[in-house]
C-alpha positions in Angstrom: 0.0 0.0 0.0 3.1 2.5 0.7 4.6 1.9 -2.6 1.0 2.4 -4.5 1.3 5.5 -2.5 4.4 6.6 -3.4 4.2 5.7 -6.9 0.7 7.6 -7.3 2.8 10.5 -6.0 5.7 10.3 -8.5 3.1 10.1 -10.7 1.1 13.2 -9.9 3.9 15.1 -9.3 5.4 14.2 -13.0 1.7 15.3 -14.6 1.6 18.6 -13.0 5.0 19.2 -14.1 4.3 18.5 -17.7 0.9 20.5 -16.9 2.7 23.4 -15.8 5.1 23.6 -18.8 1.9 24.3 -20.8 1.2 27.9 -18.7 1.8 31.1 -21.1 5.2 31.8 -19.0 6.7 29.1 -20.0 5.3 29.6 -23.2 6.5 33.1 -23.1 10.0 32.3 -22.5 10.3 29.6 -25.3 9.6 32.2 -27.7 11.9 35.0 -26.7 15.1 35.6 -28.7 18.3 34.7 -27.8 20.2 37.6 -26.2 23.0 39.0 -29.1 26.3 38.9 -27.8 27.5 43.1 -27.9 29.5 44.0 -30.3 32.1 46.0 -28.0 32.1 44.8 -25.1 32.1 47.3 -21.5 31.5 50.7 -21.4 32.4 52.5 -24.1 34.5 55.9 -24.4 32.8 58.7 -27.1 33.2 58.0 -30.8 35.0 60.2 -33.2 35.9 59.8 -36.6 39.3 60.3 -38.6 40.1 60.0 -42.1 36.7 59.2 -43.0 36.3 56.1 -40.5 34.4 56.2 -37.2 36.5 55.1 -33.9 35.4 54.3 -30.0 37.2 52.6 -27.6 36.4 50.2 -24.7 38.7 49.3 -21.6 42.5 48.8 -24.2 40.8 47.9 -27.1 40.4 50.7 -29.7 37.0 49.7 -32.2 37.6 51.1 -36.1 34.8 50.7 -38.0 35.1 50.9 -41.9 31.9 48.8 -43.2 33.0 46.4 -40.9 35.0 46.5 -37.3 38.5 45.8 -36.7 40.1 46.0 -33.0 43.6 46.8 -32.1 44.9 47.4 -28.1 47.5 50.7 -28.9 48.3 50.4 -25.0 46.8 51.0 -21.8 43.3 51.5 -20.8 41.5 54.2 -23.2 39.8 57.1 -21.3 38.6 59.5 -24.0 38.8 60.0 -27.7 39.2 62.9 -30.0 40.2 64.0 -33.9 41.7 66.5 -35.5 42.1 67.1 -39.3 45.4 65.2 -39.0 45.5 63.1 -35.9 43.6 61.0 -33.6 44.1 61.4 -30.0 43.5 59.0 -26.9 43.6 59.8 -23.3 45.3 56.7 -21.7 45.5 55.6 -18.1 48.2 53.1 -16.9 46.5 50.9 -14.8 50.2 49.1 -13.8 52.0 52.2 -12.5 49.2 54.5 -11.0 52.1 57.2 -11.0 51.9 60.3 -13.5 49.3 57.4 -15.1 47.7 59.8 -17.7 49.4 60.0 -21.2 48.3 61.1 -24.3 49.2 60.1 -27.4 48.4 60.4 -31.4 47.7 58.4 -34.4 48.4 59.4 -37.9 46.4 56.7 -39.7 49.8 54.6 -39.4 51.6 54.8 -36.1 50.7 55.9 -32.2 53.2 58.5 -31.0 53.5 60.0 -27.5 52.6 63.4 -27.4 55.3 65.4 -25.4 55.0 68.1 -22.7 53.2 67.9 -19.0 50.5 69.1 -17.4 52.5 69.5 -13.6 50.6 68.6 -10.7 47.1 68.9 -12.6 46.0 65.1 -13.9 44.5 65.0 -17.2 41.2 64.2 -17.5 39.3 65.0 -20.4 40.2 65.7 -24.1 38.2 67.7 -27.2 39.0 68.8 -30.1 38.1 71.4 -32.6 39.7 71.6 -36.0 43.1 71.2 -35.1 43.2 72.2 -31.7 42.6 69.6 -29.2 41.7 71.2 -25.6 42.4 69.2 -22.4 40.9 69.1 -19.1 43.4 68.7 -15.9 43.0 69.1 -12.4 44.3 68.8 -9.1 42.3 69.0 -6.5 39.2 71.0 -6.5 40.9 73.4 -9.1 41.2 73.0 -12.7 43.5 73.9 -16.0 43.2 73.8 -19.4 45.8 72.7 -21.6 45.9 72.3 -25.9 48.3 70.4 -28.0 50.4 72.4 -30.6 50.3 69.8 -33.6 52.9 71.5 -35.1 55.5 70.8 -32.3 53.2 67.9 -30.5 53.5 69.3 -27.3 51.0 70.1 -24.6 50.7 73.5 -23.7 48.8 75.4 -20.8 45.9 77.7 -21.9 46.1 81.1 -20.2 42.8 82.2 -19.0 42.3 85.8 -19.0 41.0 87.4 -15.6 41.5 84.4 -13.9 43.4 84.1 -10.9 45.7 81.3 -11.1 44.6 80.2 -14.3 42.4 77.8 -12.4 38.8 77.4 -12.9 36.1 75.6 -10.8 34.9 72.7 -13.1 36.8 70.9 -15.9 36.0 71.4 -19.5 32.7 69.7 -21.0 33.1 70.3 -24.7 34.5 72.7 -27.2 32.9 74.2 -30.9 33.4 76.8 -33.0 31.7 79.6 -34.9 33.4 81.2 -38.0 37.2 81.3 -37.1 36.0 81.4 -33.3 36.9 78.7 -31.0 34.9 78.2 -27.6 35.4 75.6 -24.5 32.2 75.3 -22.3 33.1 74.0 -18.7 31.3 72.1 -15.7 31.5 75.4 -13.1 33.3 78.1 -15.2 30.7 79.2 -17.9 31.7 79.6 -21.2 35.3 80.3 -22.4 36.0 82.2 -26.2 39.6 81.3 -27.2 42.1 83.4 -29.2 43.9 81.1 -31.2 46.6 83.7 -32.1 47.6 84.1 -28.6 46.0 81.1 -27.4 43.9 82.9 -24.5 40.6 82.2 -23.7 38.2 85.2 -21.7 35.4 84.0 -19.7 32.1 85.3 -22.1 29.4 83.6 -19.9 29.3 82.7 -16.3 27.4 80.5 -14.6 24.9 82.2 -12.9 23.8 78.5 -11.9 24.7 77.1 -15.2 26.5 74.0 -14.8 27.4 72.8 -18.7 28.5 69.0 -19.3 28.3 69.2 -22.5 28.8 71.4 -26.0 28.4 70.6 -29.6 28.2 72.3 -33.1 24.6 72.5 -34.5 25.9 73.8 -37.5 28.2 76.8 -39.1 26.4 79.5 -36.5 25.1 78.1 -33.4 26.5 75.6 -30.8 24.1 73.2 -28.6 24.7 72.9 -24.7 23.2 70.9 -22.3 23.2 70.8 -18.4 23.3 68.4 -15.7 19.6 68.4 -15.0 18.6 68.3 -18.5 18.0 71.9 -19.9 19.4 72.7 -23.9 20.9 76.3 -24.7 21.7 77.2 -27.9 24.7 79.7 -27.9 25.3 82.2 -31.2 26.4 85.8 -31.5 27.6 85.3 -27.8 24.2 84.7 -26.6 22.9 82.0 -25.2 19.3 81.1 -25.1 17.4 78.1 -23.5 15.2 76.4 -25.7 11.9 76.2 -24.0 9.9 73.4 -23.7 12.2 70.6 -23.6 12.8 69.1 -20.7 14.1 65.2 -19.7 11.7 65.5 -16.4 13.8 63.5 -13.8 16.8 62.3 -16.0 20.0 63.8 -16.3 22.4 64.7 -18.8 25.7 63.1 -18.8 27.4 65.1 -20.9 27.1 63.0 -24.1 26.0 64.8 -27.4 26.0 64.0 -31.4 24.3 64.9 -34.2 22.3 62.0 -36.3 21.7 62.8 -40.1 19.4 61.1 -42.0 21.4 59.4 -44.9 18.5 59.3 -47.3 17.2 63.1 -46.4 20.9 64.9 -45.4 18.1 67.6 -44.6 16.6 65.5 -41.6 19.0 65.2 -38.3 18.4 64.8 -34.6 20.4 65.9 -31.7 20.7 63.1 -29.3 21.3 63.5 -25.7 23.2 61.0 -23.8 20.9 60.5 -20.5 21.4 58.9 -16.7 18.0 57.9 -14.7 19.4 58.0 -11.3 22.3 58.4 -9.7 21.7 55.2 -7.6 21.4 53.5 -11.1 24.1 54.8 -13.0 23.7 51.7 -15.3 20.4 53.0 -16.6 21.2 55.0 -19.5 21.0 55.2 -22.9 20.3 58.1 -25.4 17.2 60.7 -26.0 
C-alpha cells in the first residue's frame, strides 16, 4: 500500500510538471530571442571619426569601423577619444603604475606616438577637439587647468585664461565648438570660455549664474548646442545663449554626451541626441534621448 502511494505521487507530481510547462510563461519564454552577444564589449568611451572612419574605444581595445570592425589594443586603458584634421588622439591611463598614469598620445592613420610636454601637478582628464586644436581638461584637486596640444610641435601646452586668478577654474571642460574662425570651451563650473587662437587665450564670455554645462556641440556653421546636468538645452550664437523652452528630460539627467544624427537618405533631416542617466543610484540606466 506505501509503494501504491508513493508511486501515485511520483506520478502526480510528473503530470503537473508537464501540466505546468503548458502555462503562457513558459510559453513566453520559449519564444523570446536569444540575447546578441555586444559587439564591443564594456562601457564605451565617445566615438570620433578620422580619415573618413568612425573610432570608439572600450577598456584597451580601440574599435575602427570601416563597413565592418577591426580592434587593435595601442596600450593602456582608453579614457577619452578625440580627432583632428590630421590626428587622432586618446587619453590613456596606466593601470600598472598609478604614478603620472595619464598619457596622451596620437595616431596618424599609421603609427601611435607620444605626445610630449606635461600638465604638472594637474591630472589630465578630459580631451576635445576642434579643427586642429585639441583642448584638455586637468586638475588637481578641487581646481582645474586647461591645456591644448600644438600639432605642429606635438606638445601640450597650458591655456592662459584671462582674468583668472591662477589660471584655475572651478569645473573641468565639458566640450569645445566653434563659430566662423572662433573657438569656444564650455566648462562644468566656469561658464563659457572664447579662445584666441593667435595668442592662445581664452576670456570668460558667460558665467554661470547657476549654469553648470557638461556638454557642448556644433549644430551647425552658427550656433552651438549645450546641455546641463539636470537636462535643460541652450543654444549659444552671436555670444548669446538662449534656452530652448519646452524641452525638458523630467527627472533624467544629462551626462554630458551629445551628437548629431543625419538622416542618410534626407541629409536635410537630423536629430540631436542626448546622452541621459536615470538615477544616480542607477548609473547603469542610461542610454540616449
Amino acid at each position: 500500500m506505501k509503494h501504491t502511494f508513493l508511486n501515485y505521487l511520483f506520478l502526480s507530481t510528473v503530470v503537473f510538471m508537464l501540466a505546468s510547462c503548458n502555462d503562457p510563461v513558459f510559453y513566453a519564454i520559449s519564444q523570446e530571442v536569444e540575447p546578441i552577444k555586444p559587439r564591443i564589449d564594456g562601457a564605451s568611451t565617445n566615438f570620433a571619426t578620422f580619415g573618413g572612419d568612425m573610432y570608439v574605444a572600450s577598456g584597451s581595445t580601440l574599435y575602427k569601423y570601416t563597413g565592418s570592425w577591426t580592434e587593435t589594443k595601442p596600450g593602456g586603458k582608453i579614457i577619452q577619444i578625440a580627432s583632428t584634421d590630421n590626428y587622432l588622439y586618446a587619453l590613456f591611463y596606466d593601470e600598472v603604475s598609478q604614478v603620472g598614469n595619464m598619457s596622451l598620445k596620437r595616431y596618424n592613420g599609421t603609427n601611435w606616438s607620444p605626445v610630449s610636454g606635461n600638465t604638472g601637478d594637474n591630472t589630465m582628464q578630459y580631451i576635445y577637439a576642434v579643427n586642429d586644436i585639441p583642448f584638455i581638461g586637468a586638475g588637481y584637486s578641487n581646481s582645474y587647468t586647461v591645456f591644448y596640444v600644438d600639432e605642429n610641435a606635438n606638445e601640450i601646452k597650458e591655456l592662459i585664461l584671462v582674468n583668472i586668478a591662477d589660471n584655475t577654474i572651478t569645473g573641468e571642460i565639458s566640450g569645445a565648438g566653434i563659430i566662423g574662425t572662433d573657438y569656444y570651451i564650455s566648462t562644468k563650473g566656469s561658464g563659457i570660455f572664447k579662445v584666441d587662437i593667435s595668442s592662445m587665450t581664452a576670456k570668460q564670455i558667460l558665467g554661470t549664474n547657476g549654469i553648470n554645462f557638461f556638454g557642448m556641440i556644433n549644430l551647425n556653421n552658427d550656433t552651438i548646442a549645450l546641455i546641463t546636468r539636470n537636462g535643460r538645452l541652450y543654444t549659444f550664437r552671436n555670444d548669446t545663449l538662449t534656452e530652448e523652452a519646452g524641452i525638458t528630460m523630467g527627472e533624467r539627467m544629462a551626462s554630458g554626451a551629445l551628437a548629431i544624427w543625419y538622416s542618410k537618405d534626407e541629409p536635410s533631416r537630423s536629430l540631436l541626441l542626448v546622452g541621459r542617466q536615470d538615477f544616480l543610484e542607477t548609473a547603469y540606466d542610461a542610454g540616449y534621448t
